[in-house]
ROKE-230436 format. One record per residue (C-alpha): residue number from 1; residue in three letters; x, y, z. Coordinates in nm, 2 decimals. Example, Ala and Ser with C-alpha at 12.3 -4.5 7.8 and 13.67 -1.06 7.14 Angstrom:
<rec><resi>1</resi><resn>Ala</resn><x>1.23</x><y>-0.45</y><z>0.78</z></rec>
<rec><resi>2</resi><resn>Ser</resn><x>1.37</x><y>-0.11</y><z>0.71</z></rec>
//
This chain:
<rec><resi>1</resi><resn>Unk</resn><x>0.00</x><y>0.00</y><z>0.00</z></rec>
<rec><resi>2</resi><resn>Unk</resn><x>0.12</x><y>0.35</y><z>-0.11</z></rec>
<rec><resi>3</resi><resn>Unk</resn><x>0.19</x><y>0.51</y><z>0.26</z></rec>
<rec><resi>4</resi><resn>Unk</resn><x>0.13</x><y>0.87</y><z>0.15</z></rec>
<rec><resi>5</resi><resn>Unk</resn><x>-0.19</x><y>0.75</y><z>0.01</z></rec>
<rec><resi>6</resi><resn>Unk</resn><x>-0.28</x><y>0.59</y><z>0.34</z></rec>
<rec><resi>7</resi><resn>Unk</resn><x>-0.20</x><y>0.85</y><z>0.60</z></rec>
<rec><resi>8</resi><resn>Unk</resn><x>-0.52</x><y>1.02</y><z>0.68</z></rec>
<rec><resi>9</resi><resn>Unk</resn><x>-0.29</x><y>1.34</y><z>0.68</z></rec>
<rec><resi>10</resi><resn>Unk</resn><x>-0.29</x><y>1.34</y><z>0.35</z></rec>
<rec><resi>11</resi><resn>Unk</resn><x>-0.62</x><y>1.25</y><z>0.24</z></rec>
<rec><resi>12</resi><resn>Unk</resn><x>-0.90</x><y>1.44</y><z>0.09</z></rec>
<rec><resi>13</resi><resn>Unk</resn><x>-0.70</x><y>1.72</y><z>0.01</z></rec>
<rec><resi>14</resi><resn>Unk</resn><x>-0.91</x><y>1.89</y><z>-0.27</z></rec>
<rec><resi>15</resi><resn>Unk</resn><x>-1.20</x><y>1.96</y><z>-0.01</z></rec>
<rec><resi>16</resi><resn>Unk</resn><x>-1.05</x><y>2.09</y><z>0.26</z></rec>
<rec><resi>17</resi><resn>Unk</resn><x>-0.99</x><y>2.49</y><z>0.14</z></rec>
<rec><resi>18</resi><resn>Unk</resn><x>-1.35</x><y>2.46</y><z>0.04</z></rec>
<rec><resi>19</resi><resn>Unk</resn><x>-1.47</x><y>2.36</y><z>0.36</z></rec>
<rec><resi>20</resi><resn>Unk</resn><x>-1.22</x><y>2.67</y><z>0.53</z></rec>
<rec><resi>21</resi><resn>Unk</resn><x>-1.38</x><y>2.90</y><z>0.31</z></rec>
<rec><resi>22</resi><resn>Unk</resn><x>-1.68</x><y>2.75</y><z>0.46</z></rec>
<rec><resi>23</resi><resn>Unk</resn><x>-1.62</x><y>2.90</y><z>0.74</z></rec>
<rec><resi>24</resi><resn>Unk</resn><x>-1.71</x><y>3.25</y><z>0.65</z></rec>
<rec><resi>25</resi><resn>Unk</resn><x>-2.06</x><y>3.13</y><z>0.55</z></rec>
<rec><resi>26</resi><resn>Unk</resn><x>-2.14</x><y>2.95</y><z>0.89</z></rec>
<rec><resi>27</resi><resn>Unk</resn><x>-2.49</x><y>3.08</y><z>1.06</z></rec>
<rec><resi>28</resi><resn>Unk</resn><x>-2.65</x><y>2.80</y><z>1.28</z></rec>
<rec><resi>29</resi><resn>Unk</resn><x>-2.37</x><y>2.59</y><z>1.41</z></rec>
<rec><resi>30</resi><resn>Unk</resn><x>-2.52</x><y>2.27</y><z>1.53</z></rec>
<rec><resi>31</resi><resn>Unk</resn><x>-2.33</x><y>2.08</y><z>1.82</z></rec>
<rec><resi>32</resi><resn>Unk</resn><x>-2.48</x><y>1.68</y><z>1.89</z></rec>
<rec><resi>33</resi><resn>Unk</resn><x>-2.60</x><y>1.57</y><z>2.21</z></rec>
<rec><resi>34</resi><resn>Unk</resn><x>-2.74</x><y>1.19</y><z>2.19</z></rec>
<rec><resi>35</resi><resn>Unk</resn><x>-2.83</x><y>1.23</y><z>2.53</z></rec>
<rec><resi>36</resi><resn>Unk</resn><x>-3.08</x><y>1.53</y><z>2.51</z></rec>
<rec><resi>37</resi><resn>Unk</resn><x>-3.16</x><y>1.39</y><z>2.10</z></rec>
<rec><resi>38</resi><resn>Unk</resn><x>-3.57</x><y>1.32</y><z>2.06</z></rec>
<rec><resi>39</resi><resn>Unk</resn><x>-3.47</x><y>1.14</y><z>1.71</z></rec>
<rec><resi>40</resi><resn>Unk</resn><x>-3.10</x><y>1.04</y><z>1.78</z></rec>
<rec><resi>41</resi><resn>Unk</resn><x>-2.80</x><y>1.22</y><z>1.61</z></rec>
<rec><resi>42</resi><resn>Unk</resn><x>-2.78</x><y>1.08</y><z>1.26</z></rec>
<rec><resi>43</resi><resn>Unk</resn><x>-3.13</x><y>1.18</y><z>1.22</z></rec>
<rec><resi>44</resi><resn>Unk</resn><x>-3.07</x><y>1.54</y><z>1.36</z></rec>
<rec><resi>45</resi><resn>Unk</resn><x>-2.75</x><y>1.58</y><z>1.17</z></rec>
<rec><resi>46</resi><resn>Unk</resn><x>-2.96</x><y>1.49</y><z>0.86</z></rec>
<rec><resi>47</resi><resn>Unk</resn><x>-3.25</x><y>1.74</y><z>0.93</z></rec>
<rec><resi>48</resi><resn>Unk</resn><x>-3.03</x><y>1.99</y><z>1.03</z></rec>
<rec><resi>49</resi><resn>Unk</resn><x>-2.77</x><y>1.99</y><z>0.66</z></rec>
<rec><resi>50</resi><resn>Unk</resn><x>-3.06</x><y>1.96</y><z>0.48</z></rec>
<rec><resi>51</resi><resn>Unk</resn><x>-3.23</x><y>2.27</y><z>0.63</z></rec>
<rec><resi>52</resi><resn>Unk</resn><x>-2.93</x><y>2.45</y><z>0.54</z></rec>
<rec><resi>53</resi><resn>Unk</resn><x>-2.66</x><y>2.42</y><z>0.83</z></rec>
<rec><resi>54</resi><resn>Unk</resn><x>-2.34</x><y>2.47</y><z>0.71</z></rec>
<rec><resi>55</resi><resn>Unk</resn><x>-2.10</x><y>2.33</y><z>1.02</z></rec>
<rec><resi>56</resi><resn>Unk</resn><x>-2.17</x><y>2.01</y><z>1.26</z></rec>
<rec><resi>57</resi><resn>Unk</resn><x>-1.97</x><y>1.91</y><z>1.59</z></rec>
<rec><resi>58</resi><resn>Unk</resn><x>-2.01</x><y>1.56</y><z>1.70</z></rec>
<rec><resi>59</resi><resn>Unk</resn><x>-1.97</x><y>1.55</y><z>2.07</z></rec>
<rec><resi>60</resi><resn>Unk</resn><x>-2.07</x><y>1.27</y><z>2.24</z></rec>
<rec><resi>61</resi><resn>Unk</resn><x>-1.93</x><y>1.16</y><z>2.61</z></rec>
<rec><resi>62</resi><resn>Unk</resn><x>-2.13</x><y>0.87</y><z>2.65</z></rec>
<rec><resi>63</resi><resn>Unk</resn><x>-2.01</x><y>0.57</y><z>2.39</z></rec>
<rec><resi>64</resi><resn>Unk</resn><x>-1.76</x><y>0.39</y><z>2.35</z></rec>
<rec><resi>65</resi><resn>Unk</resn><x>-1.47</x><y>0.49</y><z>2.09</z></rec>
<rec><resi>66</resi><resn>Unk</resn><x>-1.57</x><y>0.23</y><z>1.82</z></rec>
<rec><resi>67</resi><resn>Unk</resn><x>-1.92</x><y>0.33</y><z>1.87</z></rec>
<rec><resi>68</resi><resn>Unk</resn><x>-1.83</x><y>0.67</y><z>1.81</z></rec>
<rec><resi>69</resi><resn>Unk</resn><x>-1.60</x><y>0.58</y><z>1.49</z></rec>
<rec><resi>70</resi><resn>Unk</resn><x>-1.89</x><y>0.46</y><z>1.30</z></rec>
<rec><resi>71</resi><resn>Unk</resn><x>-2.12</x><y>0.74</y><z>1.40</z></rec>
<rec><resi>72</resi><resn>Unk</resn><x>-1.89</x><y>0.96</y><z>1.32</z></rec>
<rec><resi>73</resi><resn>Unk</resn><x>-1.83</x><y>0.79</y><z>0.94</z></rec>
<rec><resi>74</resi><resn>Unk</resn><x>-2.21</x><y>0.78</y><z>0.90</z></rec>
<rec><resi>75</resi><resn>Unk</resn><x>-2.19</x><y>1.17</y><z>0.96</z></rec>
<rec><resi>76</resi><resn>Unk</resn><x>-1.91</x><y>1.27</y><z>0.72</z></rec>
<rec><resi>77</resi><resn>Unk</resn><x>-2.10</x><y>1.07</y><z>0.49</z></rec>
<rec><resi>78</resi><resn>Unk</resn><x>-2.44</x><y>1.31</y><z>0.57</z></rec>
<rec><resi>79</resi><resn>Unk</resn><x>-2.20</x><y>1.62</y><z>0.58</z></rec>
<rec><resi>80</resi><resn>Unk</resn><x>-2.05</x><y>1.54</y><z>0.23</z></rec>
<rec><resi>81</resi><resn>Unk</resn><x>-1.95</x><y>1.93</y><z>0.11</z></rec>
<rec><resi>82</resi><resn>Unk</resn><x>-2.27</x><y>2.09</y><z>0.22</z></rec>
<rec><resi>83</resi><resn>Unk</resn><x>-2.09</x><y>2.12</y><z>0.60</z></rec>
<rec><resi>84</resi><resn>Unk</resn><x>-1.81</x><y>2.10</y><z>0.80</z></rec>
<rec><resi>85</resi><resn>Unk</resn><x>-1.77</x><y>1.83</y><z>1.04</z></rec>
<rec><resi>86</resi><resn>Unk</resn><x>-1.57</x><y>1.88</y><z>1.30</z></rec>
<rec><resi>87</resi><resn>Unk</resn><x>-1.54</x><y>1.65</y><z>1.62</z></rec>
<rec><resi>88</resi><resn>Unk</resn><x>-1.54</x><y>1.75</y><z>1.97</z></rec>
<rec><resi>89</resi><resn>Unk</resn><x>-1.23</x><y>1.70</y><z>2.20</z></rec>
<rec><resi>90</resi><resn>Unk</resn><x>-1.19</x><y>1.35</y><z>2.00</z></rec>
<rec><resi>91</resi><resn>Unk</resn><x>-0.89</x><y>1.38</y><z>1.80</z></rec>
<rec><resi>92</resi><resn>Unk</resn><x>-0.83</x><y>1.00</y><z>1.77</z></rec>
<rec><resi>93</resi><resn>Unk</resn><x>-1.16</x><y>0.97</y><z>1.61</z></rec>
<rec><resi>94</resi><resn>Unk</resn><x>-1.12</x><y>1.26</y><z>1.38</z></rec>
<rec><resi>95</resi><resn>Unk</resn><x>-0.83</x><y>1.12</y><z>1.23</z></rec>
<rec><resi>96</resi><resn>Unk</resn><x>-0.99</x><y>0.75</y><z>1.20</z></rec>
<rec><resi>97</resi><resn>Unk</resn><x>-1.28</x><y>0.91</y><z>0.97</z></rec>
<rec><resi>98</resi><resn>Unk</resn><x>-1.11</x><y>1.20</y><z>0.82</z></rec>
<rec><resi>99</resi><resn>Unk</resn><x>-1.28</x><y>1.44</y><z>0.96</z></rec>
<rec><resi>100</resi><resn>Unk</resn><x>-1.26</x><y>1.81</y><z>0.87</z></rec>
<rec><resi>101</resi><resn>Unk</resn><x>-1.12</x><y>1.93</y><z>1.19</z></rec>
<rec><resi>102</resi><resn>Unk</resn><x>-1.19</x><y>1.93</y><z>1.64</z></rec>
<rec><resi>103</resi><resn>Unk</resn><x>-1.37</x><y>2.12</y><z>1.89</z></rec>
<rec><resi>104</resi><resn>Unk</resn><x>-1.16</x><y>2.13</y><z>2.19</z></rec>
<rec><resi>105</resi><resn>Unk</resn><x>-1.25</x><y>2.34</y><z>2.50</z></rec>
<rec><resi>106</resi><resn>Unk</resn><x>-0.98</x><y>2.51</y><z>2.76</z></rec>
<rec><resi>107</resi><resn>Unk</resn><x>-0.90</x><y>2.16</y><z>2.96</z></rec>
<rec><resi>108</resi><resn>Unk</resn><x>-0.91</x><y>1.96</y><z>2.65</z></rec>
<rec><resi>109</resi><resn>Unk</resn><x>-0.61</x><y>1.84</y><z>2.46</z></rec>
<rec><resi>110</resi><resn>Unk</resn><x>-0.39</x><y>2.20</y><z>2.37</z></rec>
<rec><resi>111</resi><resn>Unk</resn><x>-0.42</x><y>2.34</y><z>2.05</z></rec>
<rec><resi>112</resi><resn>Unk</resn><x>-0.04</x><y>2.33</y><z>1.93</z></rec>
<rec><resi>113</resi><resn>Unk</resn><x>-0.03</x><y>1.93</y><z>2.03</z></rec>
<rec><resi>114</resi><resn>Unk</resn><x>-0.36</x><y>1.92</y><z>1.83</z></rec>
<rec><resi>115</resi><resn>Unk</resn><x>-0.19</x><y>2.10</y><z>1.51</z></rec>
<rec><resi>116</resi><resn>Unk</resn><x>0.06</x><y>1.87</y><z>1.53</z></rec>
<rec><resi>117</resi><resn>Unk</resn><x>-0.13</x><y>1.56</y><z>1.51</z></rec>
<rec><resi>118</resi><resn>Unk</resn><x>-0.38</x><y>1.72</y><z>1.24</z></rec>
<rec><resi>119</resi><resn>Unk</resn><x>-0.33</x><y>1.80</y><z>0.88</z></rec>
<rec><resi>120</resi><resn>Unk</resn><x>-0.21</x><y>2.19</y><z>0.86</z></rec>
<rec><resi>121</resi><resn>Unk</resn><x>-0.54</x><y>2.27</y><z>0.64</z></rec>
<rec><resi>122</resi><resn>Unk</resn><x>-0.80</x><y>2.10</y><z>0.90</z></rec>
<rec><resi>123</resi><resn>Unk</resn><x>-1.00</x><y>2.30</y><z>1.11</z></rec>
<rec><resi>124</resi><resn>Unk</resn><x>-0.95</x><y>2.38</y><z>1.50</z></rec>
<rec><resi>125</resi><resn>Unk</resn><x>-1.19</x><y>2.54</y><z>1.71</z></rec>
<rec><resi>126</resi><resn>Unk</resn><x>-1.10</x><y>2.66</y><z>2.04</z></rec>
<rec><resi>127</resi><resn>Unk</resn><x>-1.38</x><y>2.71</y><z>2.37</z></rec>
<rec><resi>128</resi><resn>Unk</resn><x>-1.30</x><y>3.05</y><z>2.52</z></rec>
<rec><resi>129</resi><resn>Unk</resn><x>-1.48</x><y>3.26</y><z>2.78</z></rec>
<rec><resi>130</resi><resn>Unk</resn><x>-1.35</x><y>3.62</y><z>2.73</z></rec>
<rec><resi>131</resi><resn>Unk</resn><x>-1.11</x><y>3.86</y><z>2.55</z></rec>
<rec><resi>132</resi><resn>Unk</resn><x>-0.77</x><y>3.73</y><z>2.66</z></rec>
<rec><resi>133</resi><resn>Unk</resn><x>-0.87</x><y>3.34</y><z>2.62</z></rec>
<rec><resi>134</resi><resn>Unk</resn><x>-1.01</x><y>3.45</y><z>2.29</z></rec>
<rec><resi>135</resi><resn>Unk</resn><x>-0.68</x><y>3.63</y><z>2.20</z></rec>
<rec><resi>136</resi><resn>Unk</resn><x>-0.46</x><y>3.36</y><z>2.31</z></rec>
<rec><resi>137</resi><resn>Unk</resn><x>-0.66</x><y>3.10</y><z>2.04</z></rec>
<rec><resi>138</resi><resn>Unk</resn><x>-0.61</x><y>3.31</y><z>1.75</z></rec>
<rec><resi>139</resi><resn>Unk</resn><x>-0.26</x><y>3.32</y><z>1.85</z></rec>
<rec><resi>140</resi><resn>Unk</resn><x>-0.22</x><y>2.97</y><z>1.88</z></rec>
<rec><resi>141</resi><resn>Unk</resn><x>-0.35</x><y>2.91</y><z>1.55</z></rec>
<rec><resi>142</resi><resn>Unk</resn><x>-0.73</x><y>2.84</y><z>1.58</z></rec>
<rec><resi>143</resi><resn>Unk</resn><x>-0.95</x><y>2.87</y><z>1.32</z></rec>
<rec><resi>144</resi><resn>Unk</resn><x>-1.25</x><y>2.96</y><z>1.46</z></rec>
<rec><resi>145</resi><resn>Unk</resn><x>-1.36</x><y>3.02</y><z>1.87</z></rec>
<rec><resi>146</resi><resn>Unk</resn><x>-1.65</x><y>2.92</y><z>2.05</z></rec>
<rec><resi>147</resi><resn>Unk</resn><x>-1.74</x><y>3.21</y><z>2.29</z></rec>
<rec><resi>148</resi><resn>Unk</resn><x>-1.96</x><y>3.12</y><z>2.64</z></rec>
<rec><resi>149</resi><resn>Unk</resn><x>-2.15</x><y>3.05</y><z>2.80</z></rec>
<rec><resi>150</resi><resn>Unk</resn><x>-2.36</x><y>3.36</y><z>2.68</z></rec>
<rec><resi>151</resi><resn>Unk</resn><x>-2.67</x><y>3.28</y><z>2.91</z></rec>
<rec><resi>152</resi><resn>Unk</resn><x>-2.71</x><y>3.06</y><z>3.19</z></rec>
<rec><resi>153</resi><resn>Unk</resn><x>-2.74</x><y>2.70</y><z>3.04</z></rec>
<rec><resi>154</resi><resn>Unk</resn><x>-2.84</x><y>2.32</y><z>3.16</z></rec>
<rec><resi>155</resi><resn>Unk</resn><x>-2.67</x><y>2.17</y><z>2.89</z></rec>
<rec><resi>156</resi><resn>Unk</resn><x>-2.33</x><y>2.19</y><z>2.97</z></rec>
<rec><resi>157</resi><resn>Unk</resn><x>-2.31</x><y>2.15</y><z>3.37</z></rec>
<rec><resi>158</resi><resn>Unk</resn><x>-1.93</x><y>2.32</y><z>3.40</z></rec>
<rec><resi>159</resi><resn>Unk</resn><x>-2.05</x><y>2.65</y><z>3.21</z></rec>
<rec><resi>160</resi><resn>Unk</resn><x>-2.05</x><y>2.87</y><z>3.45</z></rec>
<rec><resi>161</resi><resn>Unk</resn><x>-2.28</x><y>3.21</y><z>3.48</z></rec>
<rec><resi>162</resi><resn>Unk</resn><x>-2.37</x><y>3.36</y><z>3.14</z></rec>
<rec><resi>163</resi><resn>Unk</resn><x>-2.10</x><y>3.64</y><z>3.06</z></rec>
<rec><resi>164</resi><resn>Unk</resn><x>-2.41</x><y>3.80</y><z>2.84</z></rec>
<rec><resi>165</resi><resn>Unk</resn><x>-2.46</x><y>3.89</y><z>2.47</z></rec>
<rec><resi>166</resi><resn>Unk</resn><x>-2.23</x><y>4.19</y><z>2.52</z></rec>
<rec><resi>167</resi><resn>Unk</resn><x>-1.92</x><y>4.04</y><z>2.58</z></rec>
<rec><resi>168</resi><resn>Unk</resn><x>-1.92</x><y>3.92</y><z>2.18</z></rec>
<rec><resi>169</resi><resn>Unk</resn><x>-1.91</x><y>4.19</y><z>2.05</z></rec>
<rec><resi>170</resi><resn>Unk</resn><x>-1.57</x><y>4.27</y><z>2.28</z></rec>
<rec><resi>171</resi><resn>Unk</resn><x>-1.43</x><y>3.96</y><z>2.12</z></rec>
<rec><resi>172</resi><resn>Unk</resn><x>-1.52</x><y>4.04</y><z>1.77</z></rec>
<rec><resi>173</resi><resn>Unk</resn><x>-1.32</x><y>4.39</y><z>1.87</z></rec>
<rec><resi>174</resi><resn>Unk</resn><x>-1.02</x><y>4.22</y><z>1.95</z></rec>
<rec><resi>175</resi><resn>Unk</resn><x>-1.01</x><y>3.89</y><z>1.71</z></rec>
<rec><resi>176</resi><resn>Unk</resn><x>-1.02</x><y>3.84</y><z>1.33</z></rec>
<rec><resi>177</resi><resn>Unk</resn><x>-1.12</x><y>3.48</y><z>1.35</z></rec>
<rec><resi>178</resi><resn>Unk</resn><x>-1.50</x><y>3.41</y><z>1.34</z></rec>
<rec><resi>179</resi><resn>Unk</resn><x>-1.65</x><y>3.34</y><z>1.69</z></rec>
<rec><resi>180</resi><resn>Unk</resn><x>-1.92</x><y>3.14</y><z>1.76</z></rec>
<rec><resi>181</resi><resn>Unk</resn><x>-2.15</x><y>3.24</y><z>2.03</z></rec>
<rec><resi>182</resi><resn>Unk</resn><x>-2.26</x><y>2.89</y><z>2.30</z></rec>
<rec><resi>183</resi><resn>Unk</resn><x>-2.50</x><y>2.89</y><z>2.61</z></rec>
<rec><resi>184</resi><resn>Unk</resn><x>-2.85</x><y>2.90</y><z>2.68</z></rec>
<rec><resi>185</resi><resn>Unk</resn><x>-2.92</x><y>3.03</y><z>2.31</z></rec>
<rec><resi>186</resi><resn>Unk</resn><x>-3.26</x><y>3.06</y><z>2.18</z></rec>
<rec><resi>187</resi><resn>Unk</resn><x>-3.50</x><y>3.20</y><z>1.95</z></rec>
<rec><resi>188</resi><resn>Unk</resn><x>-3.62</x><y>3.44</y><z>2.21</z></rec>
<rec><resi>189</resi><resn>Unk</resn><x>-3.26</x><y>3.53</y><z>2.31</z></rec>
<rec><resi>190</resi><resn>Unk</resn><x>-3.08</x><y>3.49</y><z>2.00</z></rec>
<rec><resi>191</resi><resn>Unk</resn><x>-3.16</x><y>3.85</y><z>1.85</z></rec>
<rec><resi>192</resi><resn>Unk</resn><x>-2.91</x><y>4.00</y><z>2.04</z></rec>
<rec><resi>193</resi><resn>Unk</resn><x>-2.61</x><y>3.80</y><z>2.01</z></rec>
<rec><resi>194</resi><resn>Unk</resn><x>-2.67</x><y>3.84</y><z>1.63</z></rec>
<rec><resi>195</resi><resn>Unk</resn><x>-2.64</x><y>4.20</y><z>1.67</z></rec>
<rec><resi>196</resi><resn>Unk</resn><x>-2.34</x><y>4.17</y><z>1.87</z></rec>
<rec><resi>197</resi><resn>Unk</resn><x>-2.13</x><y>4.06</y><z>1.63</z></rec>
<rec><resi>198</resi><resn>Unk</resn><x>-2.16</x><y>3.66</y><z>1.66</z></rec>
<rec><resi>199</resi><resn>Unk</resn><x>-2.11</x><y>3.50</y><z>1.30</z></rec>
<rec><resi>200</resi><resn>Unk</resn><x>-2.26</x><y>3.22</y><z>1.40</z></rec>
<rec><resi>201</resi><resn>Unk</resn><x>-2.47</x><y>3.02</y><z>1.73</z></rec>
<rec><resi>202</resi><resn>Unk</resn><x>-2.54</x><y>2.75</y><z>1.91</z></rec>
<rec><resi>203</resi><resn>Unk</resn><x>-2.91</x><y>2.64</y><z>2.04</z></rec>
<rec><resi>204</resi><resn>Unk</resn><x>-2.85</x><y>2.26</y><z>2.15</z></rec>
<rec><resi>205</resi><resn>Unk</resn><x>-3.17</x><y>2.23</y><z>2.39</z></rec>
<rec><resi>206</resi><resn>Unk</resn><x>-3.39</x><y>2.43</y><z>2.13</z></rec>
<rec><resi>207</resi><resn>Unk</resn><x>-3.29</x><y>2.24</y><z>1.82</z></rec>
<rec><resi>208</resi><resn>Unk</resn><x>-3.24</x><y>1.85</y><z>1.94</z></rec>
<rec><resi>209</resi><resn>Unk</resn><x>-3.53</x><y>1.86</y><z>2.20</z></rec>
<rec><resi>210</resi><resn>Unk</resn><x>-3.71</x><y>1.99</y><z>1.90</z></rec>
<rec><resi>211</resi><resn>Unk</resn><x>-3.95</x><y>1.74</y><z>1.69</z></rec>
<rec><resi>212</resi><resn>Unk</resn><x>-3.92</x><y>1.93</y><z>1.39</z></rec>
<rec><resi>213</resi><resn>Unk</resn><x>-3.47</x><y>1.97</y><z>1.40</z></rec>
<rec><resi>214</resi><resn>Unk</resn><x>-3.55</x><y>2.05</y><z>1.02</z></rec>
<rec><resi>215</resi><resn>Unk</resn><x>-3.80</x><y>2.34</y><z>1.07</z></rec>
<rec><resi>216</resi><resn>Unk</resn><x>-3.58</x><y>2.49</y><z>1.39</z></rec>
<rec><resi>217</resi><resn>Unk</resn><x>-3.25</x><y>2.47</y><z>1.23</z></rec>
<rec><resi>218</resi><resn>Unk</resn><x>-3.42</x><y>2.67</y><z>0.90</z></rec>
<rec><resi>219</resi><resn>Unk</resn><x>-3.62</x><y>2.93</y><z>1.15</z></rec>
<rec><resi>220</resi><resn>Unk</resn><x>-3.28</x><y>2.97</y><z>1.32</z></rec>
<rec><resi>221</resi><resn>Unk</resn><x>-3.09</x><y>3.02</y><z>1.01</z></rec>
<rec><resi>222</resi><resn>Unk</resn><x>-3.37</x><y>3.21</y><z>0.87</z></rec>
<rec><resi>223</resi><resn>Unk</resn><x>-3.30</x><y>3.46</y><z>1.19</z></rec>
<rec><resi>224</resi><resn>Unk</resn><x>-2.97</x><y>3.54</y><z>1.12</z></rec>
<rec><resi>225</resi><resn>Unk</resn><x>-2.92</x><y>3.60</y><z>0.82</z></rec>
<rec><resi>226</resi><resn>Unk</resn><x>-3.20</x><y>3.86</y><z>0.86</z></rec>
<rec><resi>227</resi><resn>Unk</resn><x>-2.99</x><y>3.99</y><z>1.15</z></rec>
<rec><resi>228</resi><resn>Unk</resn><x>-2.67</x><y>4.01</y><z>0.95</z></rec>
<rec><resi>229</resi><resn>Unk</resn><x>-2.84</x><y>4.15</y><z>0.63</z></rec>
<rec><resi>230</resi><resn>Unk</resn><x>-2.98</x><y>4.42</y><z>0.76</z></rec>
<rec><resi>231</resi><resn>Unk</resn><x>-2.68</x><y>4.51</y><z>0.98</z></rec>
<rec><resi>232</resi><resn>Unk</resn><x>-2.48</x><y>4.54</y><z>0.64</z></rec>
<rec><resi>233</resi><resn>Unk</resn><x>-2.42</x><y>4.88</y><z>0.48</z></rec>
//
């Protein structure tokens, strides 16, 4: 077997500037969560691309890896080019299915071992919680950071107190990199952190308690690009 052709460091190279350019395009950013999921996670990662979502984070904490490896094929597969698929904190099973890039929070692996083990081009997103965290990530190399919790949220028990909608658009001030707003997000929230700055957010609880992920994913998407639109000279 040809080695270069085999190391996943070298695969699938034509797609990946694509899916970085991606990046600027991103509005709803979905993020799984099997055990919140009224339909499970292949059927909200379905709804959710073909409503229009342009960027997908498989986290899951609760199966086992090889459990996790075919998931995690079956949602490439659903991604195809209409999304990024990143995984969360998982970099062994990001490289196993060539994925497009990680999620990793503060306490996760560090981003410069993570560039290390990932191909150059693949995408790196990086939890932060204010100005100088968010600062350091860009510095370190990440493509993208996920900025909460912005409200007070359930979903993620180690969140801490909302830092509120405000403190994006601080971020945005200081960063180039797009930042992704997380935390207690929804439809009757969400208006704000639009106008903030936020290119994109996350609403876990609204969109995967939802039965309709289809129909909330598009409403959501539908909200933010209004946001943005009319926010452009």
């Amino acid at each position: 077997m040809n080695q270069k052709n085999s190391d996943p460091k070298n695969s699938n190279p034509k797609n990946l500037p694509q899916k970085i350019s991606l990046l600027k395009e991103i509005d709803f950013y979905l993020v799984t969560d099997s055990g919140l999921s009224k339909k499970g996670t292949l059927s909200d990662v379905r709804e959710a691309v073909e409503a229009g979502c342009k960027i997908v984070q498989y986290r899951e904490k609760n199966k086992s890896t090889k459990e996790m490896v075919d998931e995690a094929s079956e949602i490439k597969k659903i991604c195809g080019e209409r999304a990024i698929f990143l995984v969360n904190d998982r970099i062994d099973v990001a490289l196993a299915v060539d994925a497009d890039g990680v999620h990793v929070g503060q306490d996760d692996m560090p981003i410069e071992i993570a560039k290390k083990l990932l191909d150059p081009k693949k995408i790196i997103g990086l939890t932060v919680h204010n100005v100088e965290e968010a600062v350091e990530a860009e510095k370190s190399g990440a493509d993208y950071v996920g900025l909460g919790s912005i409200f007070d949220t359930s979903t993620k028990k180690d969140a801490g107190k909302g830092i509120g909608p405000a403190s994006i658009r601080e971020v945005k001030n200081a960063i180039k990199i797009p930042v992704v707003a997380i935390g207690g997000i929804n439809k009757e929230n969400c208006i704000p952190v639009v106008e903030n700055g936020a290119d994109s957010l996350v609403a876990i609880s609204a969109v995967v308690c939802s039965d309709d992920v289809k129909r909330e994913t598009k409403e959501f998407i539908d909200i933010i690009r209004e946001i943005k639109n009319s926010s452009r000279p």
